[in-house]
C-alpha atoms as a printed R data frame, in Angstrom:
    type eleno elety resid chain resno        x       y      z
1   ATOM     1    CA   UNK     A     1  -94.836   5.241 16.680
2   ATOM     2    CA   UNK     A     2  -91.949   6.183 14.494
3   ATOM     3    CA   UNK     A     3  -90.461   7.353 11.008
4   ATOM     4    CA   UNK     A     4  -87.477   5.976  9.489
5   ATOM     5    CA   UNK     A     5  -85.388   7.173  6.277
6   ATOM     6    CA   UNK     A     6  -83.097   4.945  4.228
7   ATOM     7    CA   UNK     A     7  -80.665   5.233  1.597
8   ATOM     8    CA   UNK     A     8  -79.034   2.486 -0.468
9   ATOM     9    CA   UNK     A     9  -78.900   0.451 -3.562
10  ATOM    10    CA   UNK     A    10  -81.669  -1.688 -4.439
11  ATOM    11    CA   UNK     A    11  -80.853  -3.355 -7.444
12  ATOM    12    CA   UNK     A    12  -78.376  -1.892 -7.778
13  ATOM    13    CA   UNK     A    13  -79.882   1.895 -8.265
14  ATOM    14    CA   UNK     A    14  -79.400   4.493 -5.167
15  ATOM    15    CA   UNK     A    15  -83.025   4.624 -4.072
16  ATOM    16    CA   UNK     A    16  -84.354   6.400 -0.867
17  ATOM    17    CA   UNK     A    17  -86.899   4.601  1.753
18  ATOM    18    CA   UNK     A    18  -89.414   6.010  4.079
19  ATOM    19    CA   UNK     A    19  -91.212   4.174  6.340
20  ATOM    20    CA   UNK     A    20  -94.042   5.341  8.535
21  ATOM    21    CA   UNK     A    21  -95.158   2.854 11.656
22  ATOM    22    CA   UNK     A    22  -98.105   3.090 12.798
23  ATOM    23    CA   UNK     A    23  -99.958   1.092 15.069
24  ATOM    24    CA   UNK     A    24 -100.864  -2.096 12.838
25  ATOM    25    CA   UNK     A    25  -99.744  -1.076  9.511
26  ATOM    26    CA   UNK     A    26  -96.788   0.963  7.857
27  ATOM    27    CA   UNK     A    27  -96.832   3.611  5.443
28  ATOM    28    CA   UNK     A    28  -93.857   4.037  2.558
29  ATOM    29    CA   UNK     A    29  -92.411   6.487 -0.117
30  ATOM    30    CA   UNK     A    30  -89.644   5.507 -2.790
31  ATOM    31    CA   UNK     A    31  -87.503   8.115 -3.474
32  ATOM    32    CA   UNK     A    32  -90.410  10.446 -2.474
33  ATOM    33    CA   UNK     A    33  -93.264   8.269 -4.283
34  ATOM    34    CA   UNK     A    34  -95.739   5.866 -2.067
35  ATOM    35    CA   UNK     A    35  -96.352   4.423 -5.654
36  ATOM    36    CA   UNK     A    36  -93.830   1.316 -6.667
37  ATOM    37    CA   UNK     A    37  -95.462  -1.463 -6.191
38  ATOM    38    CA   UNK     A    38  -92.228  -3.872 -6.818
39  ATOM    39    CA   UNK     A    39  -90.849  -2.167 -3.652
40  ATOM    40    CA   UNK     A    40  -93.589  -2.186 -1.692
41  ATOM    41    CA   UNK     A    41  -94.344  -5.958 -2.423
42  ATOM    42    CA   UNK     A    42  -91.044  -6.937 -1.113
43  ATOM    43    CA   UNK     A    43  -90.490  -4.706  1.445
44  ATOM    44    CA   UNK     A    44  -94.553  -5.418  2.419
45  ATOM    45    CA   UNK     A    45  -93.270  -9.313  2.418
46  ATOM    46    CA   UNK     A    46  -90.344  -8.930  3.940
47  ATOM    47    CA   UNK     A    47  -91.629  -6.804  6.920
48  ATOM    48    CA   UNK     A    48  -94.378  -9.588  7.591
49  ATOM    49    CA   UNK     A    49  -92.421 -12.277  7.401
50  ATOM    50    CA   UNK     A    50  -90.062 -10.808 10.147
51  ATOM    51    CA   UNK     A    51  -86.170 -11.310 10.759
52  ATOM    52    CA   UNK     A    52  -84.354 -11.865 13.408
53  ATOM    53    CA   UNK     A    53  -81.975  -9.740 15.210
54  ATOM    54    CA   UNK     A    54  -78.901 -10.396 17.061
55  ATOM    55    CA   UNK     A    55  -79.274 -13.948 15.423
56  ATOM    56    CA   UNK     A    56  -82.583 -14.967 17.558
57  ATOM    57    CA   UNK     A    57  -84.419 -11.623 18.710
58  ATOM    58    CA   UNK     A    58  -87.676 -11.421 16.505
59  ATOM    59    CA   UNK     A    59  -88.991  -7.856 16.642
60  ATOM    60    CA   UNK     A    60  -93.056  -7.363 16.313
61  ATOM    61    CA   UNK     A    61  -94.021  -7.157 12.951
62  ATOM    62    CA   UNK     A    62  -95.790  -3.208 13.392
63  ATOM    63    CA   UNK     A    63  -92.156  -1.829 15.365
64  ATOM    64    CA   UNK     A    64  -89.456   0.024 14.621
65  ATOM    65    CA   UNK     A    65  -86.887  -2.595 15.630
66  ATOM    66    CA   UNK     A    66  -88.551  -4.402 12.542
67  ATOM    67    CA   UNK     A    67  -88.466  -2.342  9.807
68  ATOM    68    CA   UNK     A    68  -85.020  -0.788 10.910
69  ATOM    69    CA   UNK     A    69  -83.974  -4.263 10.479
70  ATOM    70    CA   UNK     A    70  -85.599  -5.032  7.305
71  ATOM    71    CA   UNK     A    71  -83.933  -1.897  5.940
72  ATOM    72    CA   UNK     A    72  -80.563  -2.428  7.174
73  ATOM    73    CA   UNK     A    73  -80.210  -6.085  6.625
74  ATOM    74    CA   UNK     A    74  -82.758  -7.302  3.976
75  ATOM    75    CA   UNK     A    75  -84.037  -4.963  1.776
76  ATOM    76    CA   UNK     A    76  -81.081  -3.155  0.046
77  ATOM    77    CA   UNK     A    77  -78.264  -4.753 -2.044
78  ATOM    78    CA   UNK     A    78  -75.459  -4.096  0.640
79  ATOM    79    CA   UNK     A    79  -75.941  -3.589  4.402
80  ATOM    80    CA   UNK     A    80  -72.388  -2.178  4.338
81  ATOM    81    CA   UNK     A    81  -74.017   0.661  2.140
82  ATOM    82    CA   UNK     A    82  -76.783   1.497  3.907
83  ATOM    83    CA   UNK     A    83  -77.152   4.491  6.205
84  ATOM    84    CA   UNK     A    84  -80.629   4.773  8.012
85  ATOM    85    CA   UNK     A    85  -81.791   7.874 10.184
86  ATOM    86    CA   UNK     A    86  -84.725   7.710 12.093
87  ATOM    87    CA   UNK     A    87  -86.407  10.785 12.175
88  ATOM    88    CA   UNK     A    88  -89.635  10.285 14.417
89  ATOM    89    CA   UNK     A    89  -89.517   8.362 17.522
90  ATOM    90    CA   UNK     A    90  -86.766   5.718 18.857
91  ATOM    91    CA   UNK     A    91  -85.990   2.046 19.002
92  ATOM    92    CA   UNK     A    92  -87.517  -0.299 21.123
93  ATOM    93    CA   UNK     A    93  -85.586  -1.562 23.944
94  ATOM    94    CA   UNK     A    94  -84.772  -5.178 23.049
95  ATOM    95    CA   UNK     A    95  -86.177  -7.900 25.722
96  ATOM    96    CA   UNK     A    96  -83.320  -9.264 27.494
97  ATOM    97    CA   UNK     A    97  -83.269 -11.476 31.129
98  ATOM    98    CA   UNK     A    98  -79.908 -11.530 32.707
99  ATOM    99    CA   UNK     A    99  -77.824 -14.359 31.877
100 ATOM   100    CA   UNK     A   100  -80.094 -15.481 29.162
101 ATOM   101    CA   UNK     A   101  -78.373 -14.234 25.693
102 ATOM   102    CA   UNK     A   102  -80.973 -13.787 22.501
């Protein structure tokens, strides 16, 4: 499906994220270690409990949309500070009907 890689400050420390999608389940490493389990709770919880996008768009839970969202906009300190790169795969296009706005 996809990789992602994100940098930013999570409480308040410059921390790198790596997330892995796979079909039903996501992989991570934190700052190059798959083993913190305070990150990987909360990322875990926020990935499942899914956020919206563009105010009313709720990704899937196991899609890129979602965890580039979770890691932009939920995860870190600052979304200002954030800079994500996906390196593996793309985006999904966002559902849209004409003249219906998300």
């Amino acid at each position: 499906m996809g990789k992602l890689k994100a940098i930013g400050k999570f409480r308040n420390r410059k921390t790198t994220v790596e997330i892995e999608v796979k079909q039903n389940a996501f992989s991570f490493l934190f700052n190059g270690n798959p083993n913190n389990p305070l990150m990987k709770l909360q990322l875990e919880e926020l990935l499942k409990e899914g956020k919206p996008m563009m105010g009313s768009y709720l990704p899937p839970e196991h899609s890129m949309n979602n965890a580039w969202n979770v890691l932009k906009y939920y995860f870190f300190d600052d979304p200002r500070d954030v800079e994500i790169e996906i390196t593996e795969g793309e985006l999904e296009e966002v559902e849209s009907e004409e003249g219906v706005v998300y």
